[in-house]
N, C-alpha and C positions, 0 to 999 in steps of 0.2 A: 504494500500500500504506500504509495508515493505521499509526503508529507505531505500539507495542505493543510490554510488556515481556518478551514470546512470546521471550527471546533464548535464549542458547545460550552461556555462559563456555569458554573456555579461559584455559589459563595454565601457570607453573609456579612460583610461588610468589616470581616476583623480576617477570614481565609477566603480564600478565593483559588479556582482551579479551571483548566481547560481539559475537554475531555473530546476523545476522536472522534471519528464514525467508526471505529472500532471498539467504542467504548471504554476505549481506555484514557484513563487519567496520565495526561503526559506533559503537564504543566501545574504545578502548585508550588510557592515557593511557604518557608516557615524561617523566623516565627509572625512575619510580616509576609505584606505585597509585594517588599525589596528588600527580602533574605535569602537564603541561600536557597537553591530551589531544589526541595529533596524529592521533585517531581521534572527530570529534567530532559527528558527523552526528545524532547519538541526542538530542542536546541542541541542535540548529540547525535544524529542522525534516527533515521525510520529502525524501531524493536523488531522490523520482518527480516533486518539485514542480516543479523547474528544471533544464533540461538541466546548468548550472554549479554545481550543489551540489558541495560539498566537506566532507572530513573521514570521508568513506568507502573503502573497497577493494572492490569488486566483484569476480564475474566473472560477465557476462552471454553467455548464448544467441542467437544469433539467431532469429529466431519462439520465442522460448521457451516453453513449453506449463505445465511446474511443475519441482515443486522437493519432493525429500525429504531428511530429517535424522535422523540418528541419531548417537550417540556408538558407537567402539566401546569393546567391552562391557567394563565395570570400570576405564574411562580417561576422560580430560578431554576425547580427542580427537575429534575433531566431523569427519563424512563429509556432506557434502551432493552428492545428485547431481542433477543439470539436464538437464530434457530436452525437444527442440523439438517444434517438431509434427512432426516427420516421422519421431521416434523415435530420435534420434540421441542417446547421453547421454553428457555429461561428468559426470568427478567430481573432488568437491575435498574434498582431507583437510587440515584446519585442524589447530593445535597448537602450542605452544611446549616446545621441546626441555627434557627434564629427565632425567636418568640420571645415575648412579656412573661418573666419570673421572676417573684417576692419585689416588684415594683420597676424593674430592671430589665433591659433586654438582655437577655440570654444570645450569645452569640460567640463561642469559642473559636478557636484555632483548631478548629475540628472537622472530618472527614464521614459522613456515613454511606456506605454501603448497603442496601439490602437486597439479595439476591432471591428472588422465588421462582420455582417451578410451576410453570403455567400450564404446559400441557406435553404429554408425557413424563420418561423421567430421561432428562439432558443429563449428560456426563459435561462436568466440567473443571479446569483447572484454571488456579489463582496465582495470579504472579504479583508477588508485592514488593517492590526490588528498588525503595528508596538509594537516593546517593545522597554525597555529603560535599561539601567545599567544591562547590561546583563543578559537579559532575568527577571529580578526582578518583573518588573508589566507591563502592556499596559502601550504605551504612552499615556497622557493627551490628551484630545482634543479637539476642540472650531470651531464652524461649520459658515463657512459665505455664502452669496449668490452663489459661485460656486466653494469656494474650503473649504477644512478641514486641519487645525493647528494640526500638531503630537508634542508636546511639552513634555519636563521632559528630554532627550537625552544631549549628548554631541552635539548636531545639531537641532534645531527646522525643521522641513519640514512641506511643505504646498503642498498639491494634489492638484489642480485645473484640471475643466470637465466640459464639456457641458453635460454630464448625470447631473437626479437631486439627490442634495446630499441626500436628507433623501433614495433616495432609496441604497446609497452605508453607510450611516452612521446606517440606520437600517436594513443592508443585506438585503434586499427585493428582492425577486425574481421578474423580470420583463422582457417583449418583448422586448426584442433588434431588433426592428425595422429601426433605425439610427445607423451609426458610431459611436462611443464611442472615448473620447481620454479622454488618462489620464499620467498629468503630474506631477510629484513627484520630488521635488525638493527643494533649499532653500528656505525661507519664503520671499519670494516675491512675489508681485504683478506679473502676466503675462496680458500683458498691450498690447496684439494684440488677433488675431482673431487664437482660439485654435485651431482648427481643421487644418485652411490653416496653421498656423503655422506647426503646429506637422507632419502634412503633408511634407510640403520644408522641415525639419527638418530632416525626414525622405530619403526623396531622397538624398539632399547634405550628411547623415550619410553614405547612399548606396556608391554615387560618391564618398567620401573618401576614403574608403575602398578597393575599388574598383578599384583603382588610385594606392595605394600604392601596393598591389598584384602585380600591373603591372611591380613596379619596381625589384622584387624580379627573381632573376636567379634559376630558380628553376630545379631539374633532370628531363627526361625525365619519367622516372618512378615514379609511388607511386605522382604525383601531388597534388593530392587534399590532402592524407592524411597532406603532407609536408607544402601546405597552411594553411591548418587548425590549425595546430602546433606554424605553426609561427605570424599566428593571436591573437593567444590564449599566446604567447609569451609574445607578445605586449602589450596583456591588464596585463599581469603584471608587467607593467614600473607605476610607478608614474611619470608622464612627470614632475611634478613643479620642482623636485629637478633633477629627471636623477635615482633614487632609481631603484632597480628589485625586485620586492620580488619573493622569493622561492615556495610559493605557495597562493593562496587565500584564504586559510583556518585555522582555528586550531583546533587540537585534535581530527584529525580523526583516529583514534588507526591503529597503523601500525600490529595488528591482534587481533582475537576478545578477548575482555580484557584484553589485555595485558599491561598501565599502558602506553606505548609511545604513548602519547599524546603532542607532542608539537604544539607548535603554531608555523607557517611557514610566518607569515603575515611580513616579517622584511627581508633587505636586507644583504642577506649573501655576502659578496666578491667574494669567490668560485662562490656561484650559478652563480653570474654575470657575471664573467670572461666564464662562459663554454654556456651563452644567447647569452653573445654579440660574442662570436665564433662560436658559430653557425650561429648566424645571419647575422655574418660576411661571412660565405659561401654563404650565398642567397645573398650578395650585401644591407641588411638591413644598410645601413653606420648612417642611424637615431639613432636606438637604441644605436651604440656604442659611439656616438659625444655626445650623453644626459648622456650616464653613466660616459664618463670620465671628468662632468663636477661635477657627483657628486662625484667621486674618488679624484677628484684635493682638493676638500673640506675636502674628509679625508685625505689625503698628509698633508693639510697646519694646521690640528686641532692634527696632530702626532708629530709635530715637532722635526721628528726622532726619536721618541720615538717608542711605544708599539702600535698597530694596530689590532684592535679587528678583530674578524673573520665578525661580524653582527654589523648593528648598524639599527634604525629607519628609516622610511622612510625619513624622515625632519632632517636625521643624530643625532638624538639622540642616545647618548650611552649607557644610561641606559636603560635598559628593565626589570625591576623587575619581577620575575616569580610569578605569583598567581593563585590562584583559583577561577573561577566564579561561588560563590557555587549555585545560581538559573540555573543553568543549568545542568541537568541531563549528555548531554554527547550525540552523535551520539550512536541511539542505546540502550540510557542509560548509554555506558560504559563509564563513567566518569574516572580522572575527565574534566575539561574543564580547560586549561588554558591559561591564557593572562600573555606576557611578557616569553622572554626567558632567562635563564644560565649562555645560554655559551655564554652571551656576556663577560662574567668572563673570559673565557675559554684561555689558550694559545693554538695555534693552527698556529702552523710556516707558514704553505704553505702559508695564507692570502697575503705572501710578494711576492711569486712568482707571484699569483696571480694579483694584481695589476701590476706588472709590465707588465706580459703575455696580461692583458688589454689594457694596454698605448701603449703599443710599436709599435703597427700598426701604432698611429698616428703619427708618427717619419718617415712611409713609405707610406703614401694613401695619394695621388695628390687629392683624392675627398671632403676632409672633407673641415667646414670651415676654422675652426680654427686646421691645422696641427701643430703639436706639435715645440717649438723653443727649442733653443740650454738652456735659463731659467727652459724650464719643463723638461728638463734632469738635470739640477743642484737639482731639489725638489724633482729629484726622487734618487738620489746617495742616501739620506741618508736611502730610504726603501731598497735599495740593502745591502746598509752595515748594518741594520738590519738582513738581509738576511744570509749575509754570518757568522753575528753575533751567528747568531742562528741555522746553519745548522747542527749541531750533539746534539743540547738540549732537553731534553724530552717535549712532546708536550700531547693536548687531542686529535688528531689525526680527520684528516674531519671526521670521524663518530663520535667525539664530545663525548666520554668517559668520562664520570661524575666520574668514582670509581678509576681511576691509567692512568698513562703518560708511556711515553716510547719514544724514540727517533725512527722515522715511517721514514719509507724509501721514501712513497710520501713524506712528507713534507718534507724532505730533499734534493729530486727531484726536489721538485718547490722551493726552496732557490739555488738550483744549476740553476734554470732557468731565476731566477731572475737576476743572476750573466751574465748567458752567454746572456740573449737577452740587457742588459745595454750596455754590449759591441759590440753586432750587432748597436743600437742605435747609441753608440758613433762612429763610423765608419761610419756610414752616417751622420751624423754632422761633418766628417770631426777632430774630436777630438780623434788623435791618441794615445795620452800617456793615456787617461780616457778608449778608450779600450783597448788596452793592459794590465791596472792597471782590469778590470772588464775578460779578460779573462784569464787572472790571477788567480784571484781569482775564476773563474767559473771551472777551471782546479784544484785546492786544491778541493775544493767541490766535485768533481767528482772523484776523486782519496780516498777522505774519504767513501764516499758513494760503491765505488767500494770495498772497501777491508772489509767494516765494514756490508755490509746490503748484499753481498754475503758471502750466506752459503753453506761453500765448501762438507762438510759431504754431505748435499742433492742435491747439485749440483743444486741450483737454487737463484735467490734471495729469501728474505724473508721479510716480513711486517714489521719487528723492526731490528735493529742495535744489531747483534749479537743473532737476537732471530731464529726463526721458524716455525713463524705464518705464514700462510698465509691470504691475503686478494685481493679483484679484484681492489683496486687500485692501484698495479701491472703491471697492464694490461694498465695501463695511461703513463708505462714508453714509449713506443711506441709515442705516442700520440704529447710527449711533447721532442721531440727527443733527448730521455737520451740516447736509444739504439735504432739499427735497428730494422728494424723486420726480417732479415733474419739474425742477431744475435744467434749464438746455445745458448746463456743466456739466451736469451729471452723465446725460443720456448722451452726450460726447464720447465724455468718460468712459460707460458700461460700453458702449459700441467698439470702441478702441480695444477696451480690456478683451473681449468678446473675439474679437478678428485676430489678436495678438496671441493667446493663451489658450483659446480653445481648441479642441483636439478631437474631432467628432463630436459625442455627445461629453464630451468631460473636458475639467478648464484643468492648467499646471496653475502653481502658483507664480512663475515665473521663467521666462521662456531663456534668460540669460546664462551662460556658464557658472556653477560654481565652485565652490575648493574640490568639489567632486568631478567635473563637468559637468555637461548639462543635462537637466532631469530627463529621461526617460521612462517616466508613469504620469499619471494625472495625481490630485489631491484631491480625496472628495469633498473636502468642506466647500472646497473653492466653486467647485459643481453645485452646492447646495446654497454657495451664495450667489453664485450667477444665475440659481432659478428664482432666489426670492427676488434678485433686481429685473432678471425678467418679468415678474407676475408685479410689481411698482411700477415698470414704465409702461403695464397694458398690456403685453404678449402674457395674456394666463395660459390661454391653452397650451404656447410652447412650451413655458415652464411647466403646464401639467405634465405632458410629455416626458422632458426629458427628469420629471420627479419619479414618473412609473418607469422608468430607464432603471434609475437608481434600485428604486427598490428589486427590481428584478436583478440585481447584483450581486444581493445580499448572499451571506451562507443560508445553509438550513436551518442555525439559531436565529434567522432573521437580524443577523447584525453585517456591520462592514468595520473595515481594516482601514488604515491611516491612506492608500495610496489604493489606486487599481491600474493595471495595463490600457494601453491606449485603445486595443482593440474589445476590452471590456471582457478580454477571456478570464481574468485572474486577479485577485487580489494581493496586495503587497503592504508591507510594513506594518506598524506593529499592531496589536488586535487585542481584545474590541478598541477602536479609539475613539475615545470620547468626541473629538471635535466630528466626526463624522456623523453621530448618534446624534448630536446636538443640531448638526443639519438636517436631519431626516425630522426628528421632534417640529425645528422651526417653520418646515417649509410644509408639513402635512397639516400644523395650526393654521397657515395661513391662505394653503390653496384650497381648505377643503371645506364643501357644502355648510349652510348654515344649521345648524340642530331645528332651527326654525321651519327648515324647506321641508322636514318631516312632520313635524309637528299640525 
């Protein structure tokens, strides 16, 4: 079975894992989303190459015939069933437990399995073959009466089962005659009864799930895809801190060998700000109350200062980039790497960003803790960062490792940062602080107008003074710098449009860079050339090339950071949030009114 990002997420917002069409779990990292990945097969080549592959969990059929997959419906939870040639099928319900317990969400660093026999009796074997320090050797292991010690990790885990261990510790093929439960988890004792456990375990995961769906305002169109998206959102929040990270993965090459391999496992500000806006459409008010708890932490650790673009999920600042040299690489195409950049990186928008985050809370009667007149005092000095920096050369959100330049986005989101302080300040009732903020949001807007309009091509352009074009452009809309019945605008988008589009998908940028030049599309960029399609009037196009997209997806109804020009293949890292956040935006926007039913 040739790799492919065809995967399948579970999680519950503290573990998270990707699992095949082969059912098997071949991506989970512990004791976090960026630890060591004692699930590492995804990134060490395909387990059909060598009988001794490691960093997978299987469970295999004997003569097995195929394999189907489904989540059930409005959950994380993944049912795969297997079935031989003789027509005997087992099933396996994946999942990491998450529910409301003794006032608390319940939500461990935990894995469950339950295997049942559906019809016949399938023969099958279990391969449970954790690695350690990235992918370097199997983890250690030490077997006790019902469970087995994965040891050597940044995490010890312990499986406990009412199957018997010699038949999962020496793969044994065997009658799966009984239910199977298998729970993976930290090194503790499970000190009730497995099965009925894993069982309630499993419904109240369902009833969560299930619960929260309901509070989501969702379009009358594209439903499922929209829930799926935004489930899949979810699981990449680290609830302990309020963290998002960008994607679940790292160094899935944005085309094949091409050397962009980053690691997505780490909270970028951007990505955050465009989750919890999304989210913020469906009415998700959870997600953005937990982010701006971990925003407020980087506010009070900047002390006006310098504001990285990313930082850790536990807020660490450091992220050192390295190599995991025991790891081959998705594919092979190496290399693998842990730790990013551009936490080095200057990168201005970061400030608009946060602010564009915050400043709901200044307006939403629903939260708990609505924002006071003190967290507009912590946020002044990110705005005078803002205005500080809005004509400085930057790395630019596509994160330019080889040269800076002063980017018309990020000077867009320091002009944003400016103008929403001052909407802020006017609903706090503190008149001379907005005046003083739209002030300053009118200088900003007045540079950016005369310095990133280029009058020769009659349109804006991606640098101050320069030429380039790029589709974050197409964000001026968005974050309303201009109209969209603007003749700048519609300039602008036709430009972007003719310059960057690629069939039905836009690049972000058509120019060479520290890599050469890109060879895949970016979907977000696809998803924002359809929302400024359906603002300057082409709905139908943009209908179109919205059911493009969706018909891209995998079988979990999600997409990956890049896709092939010719739309055969998805590429980089996976699920990526900015993609899901386009699918979210552009299905609120294009689709039927709930009225037109009603």
């Amino acid at each position: 079975m040739t790799q492919s990002l065809d995967l399948f997420p579970i999680g519950n917002c503290a573990a998270s894992g990707l699992i095949d069409r082969a059912g098997r779990l071949v991506w989970a990292c512990v004791p976090r989303v960026d630890g060591d990945p004692a699930f590492s097969a995804l990134l060490s080549g395909d387990p059909d190459e060598h009988a001794d592959a490691q960093g997978y969990w299987a469970v295999e059929l004997e003569d097995q015939a195929s394999v189907r997959q489904s989540y059930l419906r409005n959950t994380p939870i993944l049912v795969t069933e297997i079935t031989d040639k003789a027509g005997a099928v087992a099933q396996v319900i994946d999942f990491c437990p998450r529910y409301r317990q003794f006032g608390r969400i319940y939500r461990p660093m935990a894995f469950i399995r339950l295997i049942r026999p559906i019809f016949g009796v399938p023969k099958i074997r279990i391969k449970l073959r954790p690695t350690v320090n990235w992918g370097e050797r199997p983890a250690d292991r030490t077997n006790g009466s019902n469970h087995i010690r994965f040891v050597g990790g940044e995490m010890t885990l312990r499986m406990t089962t009412d199957a018997p261990i010699s038949h999962i510790s020496g793969e044994r093929l065997f009658r799966l005659e009984e239910p199977v439960s298998m729970f993976l988890g930290p090194d503790e004792g499970f000190d009730a009864d497995l099965t009925a456990t894993t069982e309630r375990m499993l419904k109240e995961t369902t009833a969560y799930w299930r619960s929260w769906v309901r509070t989501l305002s969702v379009p009358l169109e594209w439903q499922e895809a929209v829930i799926r998206a935004a489930i899949t959102l979810k699981l990449c929040a680290h609830e302990e801190t309020g963290a998002i990270v960008a994607a679940l993965t790292t160094s899935i090459p944005e085309h094949e060998s091409s050397q962009r391999n980053w690691d997505y496992r780490y909270c970028w500000l951007r990505d955050a700000y465009y989750v919890v806006q999304a989210l913020n459409r469906l009415g998700a008010a959870d997600m953005l109350e937990n982010y701006l708890g971990y925003l407020r932490n980087i506010i009070d650790r900047s002390k006006g200062g310098h504001v990285q673009p990313l930082y850790g999920v536990g807020l660490e600042p450091s992220l050192t980039e390295r190599f995991a040299e025991h790891l081959a690489g998705y594919r092979g195409m190496g290399p693998v790497r842990v730790g990013n950049q551009a936490h080095e990186h200057l990168q201005h928008d970061v400030y608009g960003q946060i602010v564009l985050s915050t400043v709901q809370a200044f307006f939403d009667e629903r939260l708990f803790r609505p924002a006071t007149v003190e967290d507009f005092c912590s946020l002044e000095p990110i705005g005078d960062r803002a205005f500080e920096l809005h004509d400085q050369p930057d790395a630019s959100l596509w994160e330019f490792r080889g040269r800076e330049n002063v980017h018309t986005y990020s000077a867009v989101m320091c002009w944003a940062a400016c103008d929403r302080l001052g909407n802020a300040a006017a609903k706090l009732g503190l008149t001379d602080r907005a005046d003083f903020w739209n002030d300053r949001a009118a200088t900003v807007r007045a540079t950016i107008e005369e310095k990133a309009w280029n009058k020769e091509l009659g349109r804006f352009a991606a640098t101050f003074g320069g030429d380039e074009l790029d589709a974050s452009l197409l964000q001026l809309v968005d974050v309303r710098f201009v109209s969209p019945d603007d003749p700048r605008m519609a300039a602008t988008i036709a430009a972007v449009e003719k310059g960057l589009r690629r069939g039905p998908y836009m690049l972000r940028y058509a120019i060479p860079d520290d890599f050469g030049e890109p060879k895949t599309a970016f979907n977000i960029c696809t998803f924002w050339l359809i929302e400024a399609l359906h603002l300057s009037g082409r709905s139908e196009e943009a209908r179109t090339l919205f059911e493009e997209m969706l018909e891209r997806r995998t079988a979990a109804g999600l997409l990956s950071e890049d896709i092939a020009f010719d739309g055969a293949e998805l590429w980089g890292n996976y699920p990526q949030t900015y993609s899901l956040v386009g699918l979210i935006n552009c299905a609120t926007m294009l689709s039927r009114p709930w009225s037109s039913v009603r």
